[in-house]
The first five atom37 places (N, CA, C, CB, O) and aatype in JSON, in Angstrom:
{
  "aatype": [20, 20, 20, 20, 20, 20, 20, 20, 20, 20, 20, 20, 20, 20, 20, 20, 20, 20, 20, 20, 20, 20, 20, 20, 20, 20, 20, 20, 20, 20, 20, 20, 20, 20, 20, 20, 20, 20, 20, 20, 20, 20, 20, 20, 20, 20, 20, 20, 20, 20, 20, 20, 20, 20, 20, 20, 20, 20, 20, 20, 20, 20, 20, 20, 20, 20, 20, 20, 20, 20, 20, 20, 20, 20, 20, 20, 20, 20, 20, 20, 20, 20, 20, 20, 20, 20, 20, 20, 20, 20, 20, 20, 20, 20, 20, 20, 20, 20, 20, 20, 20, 20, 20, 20, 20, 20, 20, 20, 20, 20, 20, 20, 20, 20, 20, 20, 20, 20, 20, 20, 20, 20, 20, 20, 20, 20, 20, 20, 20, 20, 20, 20, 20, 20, 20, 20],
  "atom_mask": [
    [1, 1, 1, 1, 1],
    [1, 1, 1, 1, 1],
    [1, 1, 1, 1, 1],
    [1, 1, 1, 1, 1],
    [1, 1, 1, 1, 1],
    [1, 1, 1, 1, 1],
    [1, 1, 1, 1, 1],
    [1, 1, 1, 1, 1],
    [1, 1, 1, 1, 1],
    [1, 1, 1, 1, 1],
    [1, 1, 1, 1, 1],
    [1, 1, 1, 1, 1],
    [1, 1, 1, 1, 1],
    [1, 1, 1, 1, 1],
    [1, 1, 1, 1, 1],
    [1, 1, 1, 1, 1],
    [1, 1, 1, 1, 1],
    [1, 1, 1, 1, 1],
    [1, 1, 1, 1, 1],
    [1, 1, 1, 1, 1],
    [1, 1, 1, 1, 1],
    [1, 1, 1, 1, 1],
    [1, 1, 1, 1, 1],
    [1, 1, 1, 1, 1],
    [1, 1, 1, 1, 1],
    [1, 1, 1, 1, 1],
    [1, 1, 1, 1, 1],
    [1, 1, 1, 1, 1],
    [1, 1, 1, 1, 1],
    [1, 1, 1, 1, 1],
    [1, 1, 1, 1, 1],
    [1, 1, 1, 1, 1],
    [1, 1, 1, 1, 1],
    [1, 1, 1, 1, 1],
    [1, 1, 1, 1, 1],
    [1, 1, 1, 1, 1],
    [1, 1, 1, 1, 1],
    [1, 1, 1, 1, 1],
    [1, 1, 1, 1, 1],
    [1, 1, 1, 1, 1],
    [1, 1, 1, 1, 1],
    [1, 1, 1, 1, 1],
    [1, 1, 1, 1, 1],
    [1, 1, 1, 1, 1],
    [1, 1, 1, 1, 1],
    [1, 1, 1, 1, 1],
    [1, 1, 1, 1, 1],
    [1, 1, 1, 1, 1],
    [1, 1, 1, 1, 1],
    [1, 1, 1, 1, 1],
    [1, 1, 1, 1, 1],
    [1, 1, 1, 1, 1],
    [1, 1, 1, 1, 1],
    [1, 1, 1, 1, 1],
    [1, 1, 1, 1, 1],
    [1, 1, 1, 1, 1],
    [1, 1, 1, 1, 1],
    [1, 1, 1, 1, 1],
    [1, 1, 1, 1, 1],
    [1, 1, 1, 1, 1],
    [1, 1, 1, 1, 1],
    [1, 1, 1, 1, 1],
    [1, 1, 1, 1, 1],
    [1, 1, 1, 1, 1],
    [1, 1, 1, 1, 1],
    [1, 1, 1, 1, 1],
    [1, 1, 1, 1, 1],
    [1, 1, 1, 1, 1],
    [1, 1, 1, 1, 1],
    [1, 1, 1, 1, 1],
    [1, 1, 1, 1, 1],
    [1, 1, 1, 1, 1],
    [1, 1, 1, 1, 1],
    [1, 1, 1, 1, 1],
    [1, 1, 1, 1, 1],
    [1, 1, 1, 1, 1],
    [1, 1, 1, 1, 1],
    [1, 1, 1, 1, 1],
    [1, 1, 1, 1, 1],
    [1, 1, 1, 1, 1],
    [1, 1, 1, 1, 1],
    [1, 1, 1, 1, 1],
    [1, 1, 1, 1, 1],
    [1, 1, 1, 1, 1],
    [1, 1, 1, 1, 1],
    [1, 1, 1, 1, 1],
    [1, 1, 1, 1, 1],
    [1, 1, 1, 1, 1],
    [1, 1, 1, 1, 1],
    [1, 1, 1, 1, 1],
    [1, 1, 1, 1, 1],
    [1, 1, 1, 1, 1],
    [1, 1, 1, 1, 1],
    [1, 1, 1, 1, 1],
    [1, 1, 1, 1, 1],
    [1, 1, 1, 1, 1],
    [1, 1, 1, 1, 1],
    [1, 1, 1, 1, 1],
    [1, 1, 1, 1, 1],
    [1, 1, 1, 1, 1],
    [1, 1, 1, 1, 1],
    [1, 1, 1, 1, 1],
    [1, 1, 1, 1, 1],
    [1, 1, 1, 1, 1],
    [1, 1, 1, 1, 1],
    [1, 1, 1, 1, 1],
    [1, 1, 1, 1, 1],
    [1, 1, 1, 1, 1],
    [1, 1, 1, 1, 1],
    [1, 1, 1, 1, 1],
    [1, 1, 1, 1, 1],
    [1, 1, 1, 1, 1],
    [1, 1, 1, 1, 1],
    [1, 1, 1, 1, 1],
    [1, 1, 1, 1, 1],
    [1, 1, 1, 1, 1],
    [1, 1, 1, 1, 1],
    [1, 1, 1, 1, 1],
    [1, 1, 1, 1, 1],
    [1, 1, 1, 1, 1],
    [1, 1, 1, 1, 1],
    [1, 1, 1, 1, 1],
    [1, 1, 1, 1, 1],
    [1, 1, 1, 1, 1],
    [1, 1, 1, 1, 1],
    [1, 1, 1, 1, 1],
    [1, 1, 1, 1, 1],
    [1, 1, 1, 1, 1],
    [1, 1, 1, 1, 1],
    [1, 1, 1, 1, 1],
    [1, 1, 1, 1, 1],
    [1, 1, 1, 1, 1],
    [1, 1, 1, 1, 1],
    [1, 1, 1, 1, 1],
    [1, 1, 1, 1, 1],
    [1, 1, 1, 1, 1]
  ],
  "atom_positions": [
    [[16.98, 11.26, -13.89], [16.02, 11.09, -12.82], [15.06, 9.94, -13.1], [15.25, 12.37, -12.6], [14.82, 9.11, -12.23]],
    [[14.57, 9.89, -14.18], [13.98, 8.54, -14.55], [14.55, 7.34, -14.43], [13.67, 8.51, -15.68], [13.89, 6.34, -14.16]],
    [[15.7, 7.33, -14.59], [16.52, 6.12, -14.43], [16.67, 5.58, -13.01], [17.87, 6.39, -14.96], [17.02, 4.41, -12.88]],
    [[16.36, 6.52, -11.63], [16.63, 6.17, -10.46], [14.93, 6.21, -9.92], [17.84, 7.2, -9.76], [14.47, 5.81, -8.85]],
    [[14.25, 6.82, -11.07], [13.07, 6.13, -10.79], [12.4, 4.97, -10.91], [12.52, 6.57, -11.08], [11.42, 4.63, -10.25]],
    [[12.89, 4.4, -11.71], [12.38, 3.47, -12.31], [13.34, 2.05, -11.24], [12.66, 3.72, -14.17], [13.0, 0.89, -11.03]],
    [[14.69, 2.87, -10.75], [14.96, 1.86, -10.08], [14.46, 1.52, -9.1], [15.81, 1.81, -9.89], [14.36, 0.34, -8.77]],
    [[14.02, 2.57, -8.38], [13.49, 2.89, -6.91], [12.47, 2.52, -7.0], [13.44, 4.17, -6.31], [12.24, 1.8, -6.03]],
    [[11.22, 2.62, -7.96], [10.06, 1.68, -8.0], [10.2, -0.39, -8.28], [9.21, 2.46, -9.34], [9.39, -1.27, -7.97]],
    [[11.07, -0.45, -8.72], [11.62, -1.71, -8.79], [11.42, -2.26, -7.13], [13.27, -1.6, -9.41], [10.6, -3.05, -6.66]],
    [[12.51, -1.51, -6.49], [13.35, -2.02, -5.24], [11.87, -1.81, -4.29], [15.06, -0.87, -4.71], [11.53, -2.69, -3.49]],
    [[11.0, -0.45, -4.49], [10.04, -0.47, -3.71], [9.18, -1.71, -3.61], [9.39, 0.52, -4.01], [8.98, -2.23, -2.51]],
    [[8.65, -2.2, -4.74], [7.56, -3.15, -4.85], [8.05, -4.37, -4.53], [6.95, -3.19, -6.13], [7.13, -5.14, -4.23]],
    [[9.38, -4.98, -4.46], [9.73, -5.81, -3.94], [9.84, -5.8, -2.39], [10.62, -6.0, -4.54], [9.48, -6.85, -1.86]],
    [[10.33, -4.67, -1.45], [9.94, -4.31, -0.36], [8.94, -4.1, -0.07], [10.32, -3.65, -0.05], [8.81, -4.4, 1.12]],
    [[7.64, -3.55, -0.69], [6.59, -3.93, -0.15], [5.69, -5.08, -0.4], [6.07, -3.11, -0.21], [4.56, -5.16, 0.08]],
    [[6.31, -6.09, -1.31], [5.84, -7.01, -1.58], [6.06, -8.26, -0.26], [6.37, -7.19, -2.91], [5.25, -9.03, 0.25]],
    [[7.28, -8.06, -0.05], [7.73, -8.72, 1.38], [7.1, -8.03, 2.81], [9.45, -8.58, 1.49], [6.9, -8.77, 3.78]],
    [[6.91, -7.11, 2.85], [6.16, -6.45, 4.12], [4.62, -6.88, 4.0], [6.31, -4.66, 4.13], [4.09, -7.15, 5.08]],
    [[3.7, -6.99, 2.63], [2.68, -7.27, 3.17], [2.62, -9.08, 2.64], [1.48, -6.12, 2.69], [1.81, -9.44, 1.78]],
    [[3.63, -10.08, 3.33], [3.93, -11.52, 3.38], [3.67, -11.62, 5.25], [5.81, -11.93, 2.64], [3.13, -12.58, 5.8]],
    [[4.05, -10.75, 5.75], [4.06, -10.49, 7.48], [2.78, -9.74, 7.93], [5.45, -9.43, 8.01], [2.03, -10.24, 8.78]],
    [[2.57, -8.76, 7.46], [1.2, -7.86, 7.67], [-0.42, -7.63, 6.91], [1.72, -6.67, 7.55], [-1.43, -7.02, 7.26]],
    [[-0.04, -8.55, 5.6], [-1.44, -8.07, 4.86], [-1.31, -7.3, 3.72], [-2.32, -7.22, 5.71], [-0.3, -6.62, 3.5]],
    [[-2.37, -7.37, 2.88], [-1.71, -6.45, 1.61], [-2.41, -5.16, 1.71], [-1.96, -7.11, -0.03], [-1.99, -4.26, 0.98]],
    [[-3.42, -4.91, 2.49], [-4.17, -3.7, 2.69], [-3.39, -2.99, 3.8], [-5.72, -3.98, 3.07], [-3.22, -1.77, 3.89]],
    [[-2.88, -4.08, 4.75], [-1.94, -3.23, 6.33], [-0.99, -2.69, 5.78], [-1.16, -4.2, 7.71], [-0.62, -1.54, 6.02]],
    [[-0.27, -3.79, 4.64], [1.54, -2.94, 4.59], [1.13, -1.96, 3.42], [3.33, -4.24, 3.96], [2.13, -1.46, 2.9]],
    [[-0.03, -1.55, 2.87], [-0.13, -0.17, 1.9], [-0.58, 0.54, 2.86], [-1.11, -0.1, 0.52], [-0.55, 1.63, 2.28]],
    [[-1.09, 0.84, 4.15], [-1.03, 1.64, 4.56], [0.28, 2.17, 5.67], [-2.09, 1.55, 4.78], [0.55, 3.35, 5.9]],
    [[0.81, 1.24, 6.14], [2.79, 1.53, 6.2], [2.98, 2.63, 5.31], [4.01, 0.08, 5.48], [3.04, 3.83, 5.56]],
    [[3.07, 1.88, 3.98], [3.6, 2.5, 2.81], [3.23, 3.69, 2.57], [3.37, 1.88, 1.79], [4.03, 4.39, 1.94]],
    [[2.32, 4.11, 2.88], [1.22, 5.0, 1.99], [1.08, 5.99, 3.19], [-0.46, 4.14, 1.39], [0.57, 7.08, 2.94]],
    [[1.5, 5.72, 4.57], [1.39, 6.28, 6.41], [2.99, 6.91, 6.1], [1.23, 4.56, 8.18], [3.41, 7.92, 6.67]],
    [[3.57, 6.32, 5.38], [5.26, 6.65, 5.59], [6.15, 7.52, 4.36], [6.07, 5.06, 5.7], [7.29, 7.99, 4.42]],
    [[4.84, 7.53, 2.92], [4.94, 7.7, 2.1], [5.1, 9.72, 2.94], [3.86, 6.82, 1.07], [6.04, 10.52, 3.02]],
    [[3.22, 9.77, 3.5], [2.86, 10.75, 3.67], [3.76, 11.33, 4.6], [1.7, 10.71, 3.91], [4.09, 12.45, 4.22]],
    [[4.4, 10.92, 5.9], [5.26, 12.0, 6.82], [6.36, 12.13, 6.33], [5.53, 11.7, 8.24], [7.09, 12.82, 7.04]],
    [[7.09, 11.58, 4.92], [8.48, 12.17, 4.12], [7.72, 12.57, 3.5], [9.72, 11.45, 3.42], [8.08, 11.6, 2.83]],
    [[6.96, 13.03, 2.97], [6.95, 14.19, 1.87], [6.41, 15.13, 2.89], [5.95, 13.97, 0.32], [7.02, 16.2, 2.87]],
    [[5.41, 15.07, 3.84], [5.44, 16.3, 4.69], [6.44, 17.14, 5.31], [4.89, 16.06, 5.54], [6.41, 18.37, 5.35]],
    [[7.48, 16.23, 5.88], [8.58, 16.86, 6.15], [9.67, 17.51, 4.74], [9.23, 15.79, 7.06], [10.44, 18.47, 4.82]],
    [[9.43, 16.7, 3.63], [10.08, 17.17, 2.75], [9.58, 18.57, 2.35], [10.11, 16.28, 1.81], [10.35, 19.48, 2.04]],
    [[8.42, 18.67, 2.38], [7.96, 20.18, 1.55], [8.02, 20.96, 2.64], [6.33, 20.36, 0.75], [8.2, 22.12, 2.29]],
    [[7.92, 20.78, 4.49], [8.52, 22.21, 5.22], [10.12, 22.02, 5.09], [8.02, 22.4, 7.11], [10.76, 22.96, 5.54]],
    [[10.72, 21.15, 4.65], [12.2, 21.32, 4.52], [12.48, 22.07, 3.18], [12.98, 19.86, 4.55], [13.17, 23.08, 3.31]],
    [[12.16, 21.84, 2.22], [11.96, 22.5, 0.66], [11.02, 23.15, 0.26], [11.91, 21.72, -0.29], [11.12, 23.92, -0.71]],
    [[10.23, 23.02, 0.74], [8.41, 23.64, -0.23], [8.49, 24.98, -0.56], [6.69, 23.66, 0.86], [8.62, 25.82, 0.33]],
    [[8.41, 25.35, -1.93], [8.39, 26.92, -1.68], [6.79, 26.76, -2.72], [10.17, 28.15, -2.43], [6.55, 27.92, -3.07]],
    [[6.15, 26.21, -3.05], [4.88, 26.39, -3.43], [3.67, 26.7, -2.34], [4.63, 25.25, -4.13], [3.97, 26.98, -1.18]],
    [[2.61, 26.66, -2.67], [1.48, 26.6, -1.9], [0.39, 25.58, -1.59], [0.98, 27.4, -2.27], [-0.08, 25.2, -2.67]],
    [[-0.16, 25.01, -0.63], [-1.14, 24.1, -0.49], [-2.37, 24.1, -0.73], [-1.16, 23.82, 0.37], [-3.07, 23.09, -0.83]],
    [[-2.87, 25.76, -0.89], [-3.92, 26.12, -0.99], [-3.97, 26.42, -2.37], [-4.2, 27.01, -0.12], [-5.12, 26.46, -2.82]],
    [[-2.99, 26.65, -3.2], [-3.76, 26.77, -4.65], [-4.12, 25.28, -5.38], [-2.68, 27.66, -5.76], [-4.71, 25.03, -6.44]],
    [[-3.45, 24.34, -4.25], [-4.86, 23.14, -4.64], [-6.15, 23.28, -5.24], [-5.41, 22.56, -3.52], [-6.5, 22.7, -6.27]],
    [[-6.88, 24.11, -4.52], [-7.95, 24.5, -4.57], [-8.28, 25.13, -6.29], [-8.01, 25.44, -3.35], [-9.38, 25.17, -6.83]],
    [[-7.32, 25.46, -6.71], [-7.46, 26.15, -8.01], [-7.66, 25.61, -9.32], [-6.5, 26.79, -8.17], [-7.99, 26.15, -10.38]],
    [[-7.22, 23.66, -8.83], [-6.81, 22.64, -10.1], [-7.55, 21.77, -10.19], [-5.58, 21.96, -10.13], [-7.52, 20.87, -9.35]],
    [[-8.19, 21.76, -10.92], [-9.08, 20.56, -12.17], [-9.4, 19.38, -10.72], [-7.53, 19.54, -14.06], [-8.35, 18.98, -10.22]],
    [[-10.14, 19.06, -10.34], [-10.45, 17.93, -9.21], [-10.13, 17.07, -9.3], [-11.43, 17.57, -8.88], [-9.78, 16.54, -8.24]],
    [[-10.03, 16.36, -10.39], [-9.28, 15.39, -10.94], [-8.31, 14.88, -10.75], [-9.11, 15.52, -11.68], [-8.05, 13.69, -10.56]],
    [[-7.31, 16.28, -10.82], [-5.91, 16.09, -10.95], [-5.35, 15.72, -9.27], [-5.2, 17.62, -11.7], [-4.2, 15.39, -8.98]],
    [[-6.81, 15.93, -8.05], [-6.3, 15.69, -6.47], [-6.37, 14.2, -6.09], [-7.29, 16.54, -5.32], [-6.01, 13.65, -5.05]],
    [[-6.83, 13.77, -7.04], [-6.87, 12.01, -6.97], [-5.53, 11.46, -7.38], [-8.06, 11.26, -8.1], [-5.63, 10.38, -7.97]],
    [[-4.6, 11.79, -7.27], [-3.42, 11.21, -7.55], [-3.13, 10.42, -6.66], [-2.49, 11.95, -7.74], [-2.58, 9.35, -6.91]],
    [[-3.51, 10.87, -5.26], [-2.8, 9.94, -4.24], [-4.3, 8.39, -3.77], [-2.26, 11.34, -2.47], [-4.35, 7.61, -2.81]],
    [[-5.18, 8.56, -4.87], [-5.9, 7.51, -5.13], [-5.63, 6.34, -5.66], [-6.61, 7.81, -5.65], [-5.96, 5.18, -5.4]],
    [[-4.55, 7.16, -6.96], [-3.78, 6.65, -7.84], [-2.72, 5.86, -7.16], [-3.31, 7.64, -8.66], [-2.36, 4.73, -7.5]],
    [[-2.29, 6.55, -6.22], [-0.65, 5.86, -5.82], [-1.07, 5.25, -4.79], [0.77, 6.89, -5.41], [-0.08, 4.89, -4.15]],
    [[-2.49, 4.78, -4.03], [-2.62, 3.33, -3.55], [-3.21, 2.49, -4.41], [-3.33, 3.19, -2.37], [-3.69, 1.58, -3.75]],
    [[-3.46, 2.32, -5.73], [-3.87, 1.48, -6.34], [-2.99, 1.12, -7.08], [-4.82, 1.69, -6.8], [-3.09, -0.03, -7.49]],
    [[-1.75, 1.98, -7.56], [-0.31, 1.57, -7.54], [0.15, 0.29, -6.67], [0.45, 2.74, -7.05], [0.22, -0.89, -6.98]],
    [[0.44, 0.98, -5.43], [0.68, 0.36, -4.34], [0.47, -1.38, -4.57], [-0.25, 1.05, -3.27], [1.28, -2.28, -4.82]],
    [[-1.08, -1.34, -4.35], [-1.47, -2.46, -4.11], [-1.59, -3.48, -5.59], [-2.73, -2.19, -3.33], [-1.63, -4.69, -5.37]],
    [[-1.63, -3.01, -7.11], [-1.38, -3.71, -8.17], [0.26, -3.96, -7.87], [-1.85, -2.91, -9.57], [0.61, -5.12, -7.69]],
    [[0.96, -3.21, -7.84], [2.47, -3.33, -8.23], [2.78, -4.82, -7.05], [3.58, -1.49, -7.81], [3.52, -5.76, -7.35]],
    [[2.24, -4.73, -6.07], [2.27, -6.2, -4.9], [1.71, -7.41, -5.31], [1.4, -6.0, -3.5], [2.13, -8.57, -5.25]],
    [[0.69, -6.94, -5.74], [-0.16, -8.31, -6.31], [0.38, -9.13, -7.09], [-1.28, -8.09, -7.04], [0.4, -10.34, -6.86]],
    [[1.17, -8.28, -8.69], [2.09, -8.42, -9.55], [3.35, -9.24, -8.9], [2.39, -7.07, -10.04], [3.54, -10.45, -8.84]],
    [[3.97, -8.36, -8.51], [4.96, -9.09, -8.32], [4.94, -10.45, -6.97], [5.94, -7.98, -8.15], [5.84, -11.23, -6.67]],
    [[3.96, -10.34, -6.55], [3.45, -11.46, -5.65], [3.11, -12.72, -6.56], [2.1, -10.98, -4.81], [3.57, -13.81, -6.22]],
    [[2.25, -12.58, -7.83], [2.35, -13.82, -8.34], [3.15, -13.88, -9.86], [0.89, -14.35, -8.38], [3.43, -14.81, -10.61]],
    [[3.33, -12.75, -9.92], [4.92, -13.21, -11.19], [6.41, -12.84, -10.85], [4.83, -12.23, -12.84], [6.49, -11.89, -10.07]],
    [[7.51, -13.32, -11.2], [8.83, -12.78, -10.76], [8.78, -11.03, -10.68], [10.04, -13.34, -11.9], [7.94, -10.57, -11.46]],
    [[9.45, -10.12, -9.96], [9.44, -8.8, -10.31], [9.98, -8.88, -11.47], [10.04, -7.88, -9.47], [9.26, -8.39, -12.33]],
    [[11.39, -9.49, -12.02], [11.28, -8.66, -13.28], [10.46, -9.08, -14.45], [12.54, -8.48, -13.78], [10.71, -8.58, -15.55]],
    [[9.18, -10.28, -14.27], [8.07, -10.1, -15.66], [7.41, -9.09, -15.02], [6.92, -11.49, -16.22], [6.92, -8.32, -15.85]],
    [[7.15, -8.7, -13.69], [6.08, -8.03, -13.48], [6.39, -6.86, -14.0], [5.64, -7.99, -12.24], [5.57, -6.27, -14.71]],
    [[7.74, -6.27, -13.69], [8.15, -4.97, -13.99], [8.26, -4.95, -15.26], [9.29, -4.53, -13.39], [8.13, -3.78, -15.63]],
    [[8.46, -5.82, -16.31], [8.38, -5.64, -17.43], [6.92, -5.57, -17.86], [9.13, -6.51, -17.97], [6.73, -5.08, -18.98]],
    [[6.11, -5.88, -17.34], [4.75, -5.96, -18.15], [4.58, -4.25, -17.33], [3.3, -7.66, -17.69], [3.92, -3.59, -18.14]],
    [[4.81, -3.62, -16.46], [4.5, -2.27, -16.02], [4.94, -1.27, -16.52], [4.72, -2.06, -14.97], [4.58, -0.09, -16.46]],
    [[6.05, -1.94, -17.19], [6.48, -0.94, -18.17], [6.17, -0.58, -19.42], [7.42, -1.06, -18.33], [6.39, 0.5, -19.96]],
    [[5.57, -1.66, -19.93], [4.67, -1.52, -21.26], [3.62, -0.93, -21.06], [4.25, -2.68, -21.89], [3.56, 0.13, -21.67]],
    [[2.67, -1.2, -20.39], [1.62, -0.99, -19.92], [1.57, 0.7, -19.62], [1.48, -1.94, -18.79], [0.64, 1.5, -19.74]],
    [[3.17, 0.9, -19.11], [3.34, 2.71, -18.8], [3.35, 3.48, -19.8], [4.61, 3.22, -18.15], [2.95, 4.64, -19.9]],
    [[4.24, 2.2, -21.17], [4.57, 3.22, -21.99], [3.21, 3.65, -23.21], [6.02, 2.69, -22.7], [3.02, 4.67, -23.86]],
    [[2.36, 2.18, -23.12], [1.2, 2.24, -24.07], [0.54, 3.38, -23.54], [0.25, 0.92, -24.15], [0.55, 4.42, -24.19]],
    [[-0.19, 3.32, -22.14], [-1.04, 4.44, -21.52], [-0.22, 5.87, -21.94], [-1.17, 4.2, -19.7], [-0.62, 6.83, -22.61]],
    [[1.14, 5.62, -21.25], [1.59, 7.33, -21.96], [1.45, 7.64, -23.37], [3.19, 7.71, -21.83], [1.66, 8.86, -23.37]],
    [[1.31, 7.42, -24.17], [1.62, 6.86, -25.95], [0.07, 7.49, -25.86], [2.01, 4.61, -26.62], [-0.12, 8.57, -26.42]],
    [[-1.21, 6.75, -25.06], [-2.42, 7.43, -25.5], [-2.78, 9.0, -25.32], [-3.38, 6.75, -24.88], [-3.26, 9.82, -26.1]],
    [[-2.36, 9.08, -24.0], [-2.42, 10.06, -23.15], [-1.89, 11.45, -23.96], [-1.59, 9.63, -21.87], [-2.44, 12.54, -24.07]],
    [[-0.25, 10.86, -24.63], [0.56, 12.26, -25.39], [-0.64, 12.26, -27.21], [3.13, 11.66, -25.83], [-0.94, 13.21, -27.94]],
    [[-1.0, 10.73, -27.31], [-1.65, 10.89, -28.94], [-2.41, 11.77, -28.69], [-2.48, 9.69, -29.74], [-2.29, 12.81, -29.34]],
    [[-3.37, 11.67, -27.75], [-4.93, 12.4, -27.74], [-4.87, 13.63, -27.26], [-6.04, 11.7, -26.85], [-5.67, 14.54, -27.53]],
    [[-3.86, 13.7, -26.48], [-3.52, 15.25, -25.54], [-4.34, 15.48, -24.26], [-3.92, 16.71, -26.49], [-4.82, 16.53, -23.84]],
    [[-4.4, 14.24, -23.74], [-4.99, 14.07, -22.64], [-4.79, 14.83, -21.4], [-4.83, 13.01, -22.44], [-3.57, 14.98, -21.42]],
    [[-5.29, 15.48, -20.16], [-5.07, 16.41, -19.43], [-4.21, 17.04, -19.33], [-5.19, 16.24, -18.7], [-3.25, 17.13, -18.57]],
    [[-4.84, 17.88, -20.74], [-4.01, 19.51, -20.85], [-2.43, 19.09, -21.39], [-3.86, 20.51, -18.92], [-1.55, 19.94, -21.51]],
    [[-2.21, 17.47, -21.73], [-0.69, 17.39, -22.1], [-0.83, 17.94, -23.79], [0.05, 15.5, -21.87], [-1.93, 17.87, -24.32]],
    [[-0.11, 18.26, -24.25], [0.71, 18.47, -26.12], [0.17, 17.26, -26.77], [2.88, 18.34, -26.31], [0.45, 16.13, -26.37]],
    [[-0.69, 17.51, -27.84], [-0.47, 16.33, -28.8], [0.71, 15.98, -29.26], [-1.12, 16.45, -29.85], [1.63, 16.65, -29.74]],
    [[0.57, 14.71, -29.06], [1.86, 14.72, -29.92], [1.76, 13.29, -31.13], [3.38, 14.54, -28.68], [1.7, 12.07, -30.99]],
    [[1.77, 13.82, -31.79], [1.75, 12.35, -33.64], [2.74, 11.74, -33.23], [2.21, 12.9, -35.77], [3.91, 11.98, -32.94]],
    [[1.7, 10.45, -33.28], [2.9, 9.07, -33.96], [3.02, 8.58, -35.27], [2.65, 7.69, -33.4], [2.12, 8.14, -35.99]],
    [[3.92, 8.66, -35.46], [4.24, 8.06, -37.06], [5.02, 6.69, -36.24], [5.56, 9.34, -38.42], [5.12, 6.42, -35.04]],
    [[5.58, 5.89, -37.65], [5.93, 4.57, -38.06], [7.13, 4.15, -36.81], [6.55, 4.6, -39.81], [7.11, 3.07, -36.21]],
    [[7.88, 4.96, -36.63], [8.91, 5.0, -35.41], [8.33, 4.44, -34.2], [9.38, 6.45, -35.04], [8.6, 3.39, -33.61]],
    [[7.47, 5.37, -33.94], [6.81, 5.43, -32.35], [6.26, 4.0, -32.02], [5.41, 6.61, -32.19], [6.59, 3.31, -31.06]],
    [[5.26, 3.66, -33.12], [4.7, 2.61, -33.55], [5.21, 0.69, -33.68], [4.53, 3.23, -34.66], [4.63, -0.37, -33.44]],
    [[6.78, 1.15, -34.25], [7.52, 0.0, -34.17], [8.58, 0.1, -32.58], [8.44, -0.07, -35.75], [9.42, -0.69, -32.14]],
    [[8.16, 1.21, -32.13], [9.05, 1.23, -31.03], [8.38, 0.41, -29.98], [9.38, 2.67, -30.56], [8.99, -0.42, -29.31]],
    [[7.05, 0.67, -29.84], [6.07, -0.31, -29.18], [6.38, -1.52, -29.38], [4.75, -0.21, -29.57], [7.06, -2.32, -28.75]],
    [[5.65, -1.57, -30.62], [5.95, -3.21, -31.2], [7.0, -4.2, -30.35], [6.7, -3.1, -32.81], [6.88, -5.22, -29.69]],
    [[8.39, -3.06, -30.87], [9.65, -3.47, -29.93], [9.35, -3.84, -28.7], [10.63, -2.42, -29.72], [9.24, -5.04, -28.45]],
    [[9.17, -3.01, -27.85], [9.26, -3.01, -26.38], [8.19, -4.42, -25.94], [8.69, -1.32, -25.72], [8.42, -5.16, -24.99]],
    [[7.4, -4.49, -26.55], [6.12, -5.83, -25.91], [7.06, -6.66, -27.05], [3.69, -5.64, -26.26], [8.04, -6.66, -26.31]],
    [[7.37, -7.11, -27.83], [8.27, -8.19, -28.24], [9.44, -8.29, -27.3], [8.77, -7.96, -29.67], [9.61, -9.26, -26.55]],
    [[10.15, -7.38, -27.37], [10.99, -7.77, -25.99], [10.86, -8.18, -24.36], [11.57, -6.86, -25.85], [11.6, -8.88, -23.67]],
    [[9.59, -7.43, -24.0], [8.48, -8.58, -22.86], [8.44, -9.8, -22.84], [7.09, -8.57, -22.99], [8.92, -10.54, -21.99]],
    [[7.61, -10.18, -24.21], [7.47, -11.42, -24.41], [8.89, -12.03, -24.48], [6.65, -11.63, -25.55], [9.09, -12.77, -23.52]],
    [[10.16, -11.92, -25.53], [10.86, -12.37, -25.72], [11.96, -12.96, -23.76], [11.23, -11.39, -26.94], [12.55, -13.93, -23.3]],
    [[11.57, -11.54, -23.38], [12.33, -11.87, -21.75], [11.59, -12.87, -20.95], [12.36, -10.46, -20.67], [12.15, -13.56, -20.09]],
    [[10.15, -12.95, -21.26], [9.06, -13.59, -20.31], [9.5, -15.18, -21.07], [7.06, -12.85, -20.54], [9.52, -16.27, -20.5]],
    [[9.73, -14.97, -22.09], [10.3, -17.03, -22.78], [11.51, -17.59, -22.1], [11.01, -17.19, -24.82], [11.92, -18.71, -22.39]]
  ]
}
């Protein structure tokens, strides 16, 4: 599933990178973000077996996500608006994997600590050397 995520965010940001070339970069995130919202509405009365109201039950914090996914939106456009998608997507991917890397070290909202030793560490290393090395 990650793997068709990661594609599908690819293919997205290039499609909306071209939609707001015609409309604006604030108009075509709200397309995006207008079209985002009536498939997943229809998706959860087609599937939903959770509840909407135990929203109400979770950390406030955690309801800003879809704050999150227009500021997504509109970095992932910008990006690939003034670098090729694939440096952009490569620098988003580092950038995903460092933030996750802090997030699992520290045990950040309610996630598992989890230790890095020497592995984890050169695995980084790796991944932004190979950035750079693709970005030459």
């Amino acid at each position: 599933m990650s793997i068709i995520a990661g594609s599908i965010m690819s293919i997205q940001g290039v499609f909306n990178t071209r939609l707001s070339e015609k409309t604006g970069l604030f108009e075509s995130n709200v397309i995006v973000q207008g079209t985002a919202f009536l498939a997943a509405l229809i998706i959860m009365w087609i599937f939903g077996k959770g509840s909407i109201r135990a929203a109400g039950e979770v950390n406030k914090l955690y309801l800003t996500g879809g704050l999150l996914g227009t500021a997504i939106t509109v970095t992932v456009m910008l990006g690939m608006k003034n670098l090729t998608p694939a440096t952009a997507v490569s620098i988003i991917l580092v950038s995903q994997l460092l933030t996750a890397g802090l997030i699992d070290f520290f045990g950040l909202f309610g996630t598992e600590k989890i230790v890095f030793g020497i592995r984890k560490l050169i695995g980084i290393i790796a991944m932004i050397s190979g950035m750079l090395l693709f970005k030459l």
